[in-house]
Structure formats: C-alpha cells, structure tokens
N, C-alpha and C positions, 0 to 999 in steps of 0.2 A: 504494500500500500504506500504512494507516494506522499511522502511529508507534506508539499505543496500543499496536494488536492484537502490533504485533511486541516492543513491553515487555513486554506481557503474555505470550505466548508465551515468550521470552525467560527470564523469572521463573519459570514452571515448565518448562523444558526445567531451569535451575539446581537448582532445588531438588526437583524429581520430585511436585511435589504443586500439586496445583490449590487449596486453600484455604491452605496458605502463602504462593501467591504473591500473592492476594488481598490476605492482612495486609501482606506486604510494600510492596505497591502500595495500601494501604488502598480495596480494591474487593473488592466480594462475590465469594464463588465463582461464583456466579450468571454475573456479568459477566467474568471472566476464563476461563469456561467459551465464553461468549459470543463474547469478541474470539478463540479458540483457531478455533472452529469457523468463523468465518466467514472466518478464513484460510486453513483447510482448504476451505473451500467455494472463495475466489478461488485457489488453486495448482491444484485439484480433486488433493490428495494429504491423505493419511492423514499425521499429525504425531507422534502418541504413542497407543501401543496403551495400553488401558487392561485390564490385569491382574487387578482383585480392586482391592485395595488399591494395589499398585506401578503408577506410569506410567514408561513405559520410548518415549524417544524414538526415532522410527524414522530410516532412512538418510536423508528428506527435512529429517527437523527438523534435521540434525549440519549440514547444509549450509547451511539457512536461518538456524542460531544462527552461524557462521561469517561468515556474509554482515552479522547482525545487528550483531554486534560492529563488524564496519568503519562500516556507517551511525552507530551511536552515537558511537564516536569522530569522527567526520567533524561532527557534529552537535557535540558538548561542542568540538571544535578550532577550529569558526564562530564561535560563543559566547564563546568565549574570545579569541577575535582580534577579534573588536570591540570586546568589553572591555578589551583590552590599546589600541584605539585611541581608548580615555576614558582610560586613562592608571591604569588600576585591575589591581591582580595580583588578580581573584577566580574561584570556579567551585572544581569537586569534582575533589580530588585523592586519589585512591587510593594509598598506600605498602604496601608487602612489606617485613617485618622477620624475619628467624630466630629462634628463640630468643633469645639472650645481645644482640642488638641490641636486638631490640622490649621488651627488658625495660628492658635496664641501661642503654642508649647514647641512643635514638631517642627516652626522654620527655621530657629537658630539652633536648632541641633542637627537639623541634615546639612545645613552650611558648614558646620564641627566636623561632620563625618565624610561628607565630599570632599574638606580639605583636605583630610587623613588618606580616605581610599579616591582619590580622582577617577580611577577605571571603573566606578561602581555606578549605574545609569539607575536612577533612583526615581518610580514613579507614585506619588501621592496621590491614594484616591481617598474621596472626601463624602461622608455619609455619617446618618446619624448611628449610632453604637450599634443595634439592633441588625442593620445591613452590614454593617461591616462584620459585627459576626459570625453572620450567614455567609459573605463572601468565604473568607477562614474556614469557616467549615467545609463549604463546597469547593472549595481548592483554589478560591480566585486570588490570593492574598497570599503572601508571605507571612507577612507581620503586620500587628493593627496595634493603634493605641487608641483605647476608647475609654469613658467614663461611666463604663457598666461592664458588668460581670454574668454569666450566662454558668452555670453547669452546663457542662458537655463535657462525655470521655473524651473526648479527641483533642479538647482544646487544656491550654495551659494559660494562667492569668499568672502574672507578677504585679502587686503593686508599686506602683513606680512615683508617684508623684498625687499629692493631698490637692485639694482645689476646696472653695469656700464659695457657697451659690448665696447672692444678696437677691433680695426682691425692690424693686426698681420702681418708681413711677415719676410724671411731670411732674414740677415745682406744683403749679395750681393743685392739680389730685392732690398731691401729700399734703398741702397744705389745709384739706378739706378733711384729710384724713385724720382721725383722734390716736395716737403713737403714745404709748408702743400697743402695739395690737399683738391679741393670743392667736394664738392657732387656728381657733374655731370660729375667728372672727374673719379669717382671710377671703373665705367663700363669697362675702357680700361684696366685694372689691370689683371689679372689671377688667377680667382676665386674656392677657394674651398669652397664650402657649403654644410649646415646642408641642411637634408631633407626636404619636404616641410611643414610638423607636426612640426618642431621643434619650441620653440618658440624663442629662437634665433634668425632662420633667421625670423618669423614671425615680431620679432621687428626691426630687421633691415631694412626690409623692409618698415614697415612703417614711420620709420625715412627716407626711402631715397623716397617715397611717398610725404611725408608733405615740401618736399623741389624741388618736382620736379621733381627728379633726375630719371634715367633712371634704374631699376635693372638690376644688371649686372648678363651674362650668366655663371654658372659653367666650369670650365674646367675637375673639379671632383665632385661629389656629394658623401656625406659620411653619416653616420650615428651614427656617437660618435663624441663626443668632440676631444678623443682622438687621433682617429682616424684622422681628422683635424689638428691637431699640429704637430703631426708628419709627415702630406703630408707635414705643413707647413716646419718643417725641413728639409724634403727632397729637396726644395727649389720649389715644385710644382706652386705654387703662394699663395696669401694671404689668410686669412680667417676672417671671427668675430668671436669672444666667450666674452665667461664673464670675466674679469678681475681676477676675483676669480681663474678660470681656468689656463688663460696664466700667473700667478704671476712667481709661480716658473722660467718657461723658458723665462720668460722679466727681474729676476733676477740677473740668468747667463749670461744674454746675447746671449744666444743663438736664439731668435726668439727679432725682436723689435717692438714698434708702428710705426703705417704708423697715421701720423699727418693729420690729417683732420679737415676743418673750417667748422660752420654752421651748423653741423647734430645735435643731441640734439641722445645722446647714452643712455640714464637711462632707464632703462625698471624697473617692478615689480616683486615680487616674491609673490606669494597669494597662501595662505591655500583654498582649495576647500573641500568640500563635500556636498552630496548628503540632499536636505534640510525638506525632505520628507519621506525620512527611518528614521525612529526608529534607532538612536546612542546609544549602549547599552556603561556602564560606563566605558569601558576601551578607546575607540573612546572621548566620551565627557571629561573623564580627560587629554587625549593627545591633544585634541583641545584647549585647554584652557590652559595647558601648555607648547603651541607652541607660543599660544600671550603671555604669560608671557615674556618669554625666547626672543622673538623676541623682545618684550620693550626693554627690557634688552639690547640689542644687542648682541642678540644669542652667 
C-alpha cells in the first residue's frame, strides 16, 4: 500500500474535501482524486460517498484512517530514533494547548525550547481541554497542556503549573453589585461563559458544587477567552477566567473583580500525554523540559 495514496486519503477523510486536501499536500485535486481511487480500487471498497458538495466517509474509510494513524506514527517514531542515534533532538512535534495555556503559558516556553532544539518543527493546536483530550487519546496529539484532568488508562496527567480563576465584571455592574458576595448568591448575576469543554468553566463549576451553590445560567455562551472579556467590556455581564488572562484589563481598570467569600478559585495546569504510544525524542525532550521550566517557574 503506497504511503502517498494513504496521506492523501488521510487529508480528506480530515478535512471532508478533496481540493483542500490537495492545498494541504500541495497536489492537485486531480491527483488526490487519483491516489483516493486507486485505493478504492486495491481494498475493492467504497471510501467516501460523495454527496453534492459534502464527502462523508464510509464504515471502511473510519477503519482505514484508524489503521493510518498507527503507520504514521510508526513511520515519524523510525525517523526519529535514528535521529536520536546522530545525536540530534529533530522531526514534527504536534502540542495541544487549552485556552489560558496556548495563550498565556505555552508561548515563552516553546520560544525556550526552539532555542534549545532549533530542528524540532513545533505545531500548537488550540482547543478547549475537553478536545484536546480527545485528540491525545485518539492519537492526534503528542503532548497537551490543559487545565482539566480526565481518567483514562491510556493517558498520563502531570501537574505542572497552579492558575487562580477571578470572576470579572464592568466598573458600572460591580458597582451595582453589593461585595463580597457568597457563593449562592452568584447565580442572580448575568452570566457569560466558557463552553461546556472548557476547563475553566469545568472548575468553576466544581468550586460552586463543593459549596453548594446553584450554577448559574449563561446569558451568553462563548468560546474564547477572549471573546468573554470583551462581552465583559461591553458591559454584557460577568464572566471567570484565569487571572493570567484578565491581568492586563484589571490593570487598567477597565474590567474589575467581583469579590467573592468561600469558593476556593485555584485550579491546575497539567502536562498530558498519551502513556502508551511510543514518545519518539523530540516529545520526551519537551516533556521533560516543561517540568524543568515549570520548577522553575516557567
């Protein structure tokens, strides 16, 4: 079975389009049309029914993209083990970042480590905790740093790094609001929150759990940080984030804390990965110099 045809395949079983996958692989549709079918022709199975517009892969392709991933990994882990036997940490490193990581934490430490390892081609993807653990698991990931923790056999969590989630609102709101407020009093506020993946609200959550208190209903749901802070400026209602986050506009003054007694705000920050793939040396020297660095305090 040709490497190509199954990149190629691979590329649009991901992205559900045959001339994306093309750009992506810098090959014509033409030709990625080409390596599809003539793997259809050696399986003698059908791969992805073609819709109008949507391709939608079939029960063969889920199997064969399954199978794909372990050959590439097996392929990038050769590669890298011979390299590690010239005495070189290089080769493509994929990381998973959450939110408040991938933003605030994860850029002055891969600038630390591409200093160190320059042949290491390092790709940051960016989700909220809940996907990036899913990636990890289903093998799309190397290493993730997220601000949530999952039981799974397959996966391993280090904590690596504390983070501190403030609740946020405009000057006017807070100023309406009567401070310090309990726990069970948060609900009647005007809520904007993180998705239900994020781990954000995931620990805030269970901080306003352990105390009792009532989770309050969104009056907007968003999906960035950033996106939050500036509903927050808009005067929409409050939100949580991480400290890290809101610094800058609790600096200026332009966003401030909503005072709150009793809740216990510290969440984690943990290094994940997969504890049962084969980490070829460009993965295990970034692991290991993420605890360093984290002693340190990053």
């Amino acid at each position: 079975m040709d490497i190509r045809r199954l990149e190629a395949f691979s590329k649009v079983y991901e992205l559900r389009s045959f001339s994306k996958a093309g750009e992506e692989l810098y090959l014509s549709q033409p030709t990625i049309s080409a390596h599809v079918s003539a793997l259809e022709t050696e399986l003698d199975v059908r791969l992805f029914d073609r819709l109008g517009r949507t391709i939608l892969p079939t029960q063969a392709a889920e199997v064969l993209y399954r199978y794909a991933l372990d050959v590439f990994n097996s392929l990038a882990a050769a590669e890298a083990e011979i390299q590690l036997l010239q005495e070189r940490v290089a080769g493509d490193l994929i990381i998973g970042g959450s939110t408040i990581p991938a933003h605030y934490v994860l850029p002055s430490l891969l600038a630390r480590f591409s200093s160190r390892y320059p042949e290491v081609r390092m790709d940051l993807k960016v989700a909220d905790s809940t996907k990036i653990i899913q990636r990890l698991i289903g093998g799309e990931g190397m290493v993730g740093m997220v601000g949530a923790r999952e039981d799974h056999p397959d996966l391993t969590f280090e904590k690596v790094l504390m983070d501190e989630l403030v609740i946020v609102g405009s000057p006017p709101l807070a100023s309406r609001t009567k401070q310090p407020l309990i726990p069970a009093e948060l609900a009647s506020l005007p809520w904007i929150m993180r998705e239900e993946g994020s781990g954000t609200r995931r620990a805030f959550e269970t901080a306003l759990d352990a105390q009792g208190a009532p989770r309050p209903q969104p009056v907007l749901k968003v999906e960035s940080t950033l996106a939050a802070l500036q509903s927050v400026l808009a005067g929409i209602g409050v939100t949580v984030t991480s400290r890290l986050a809101a610094r800058p506009l609790l600096k200026t003054g332009e966003i401030v804390e909503i005072q709150v007694n009793g809740l216990d705000m510290q969440r984690d920050f943990y290094l994940a990965y997969h504890s049962r793939r084969h980490l070829f040396p460009a993965a295990r020297y970034f692991i290991e110099f993420i605890r360093q660095e984290c002693r340190l305090g990053a």
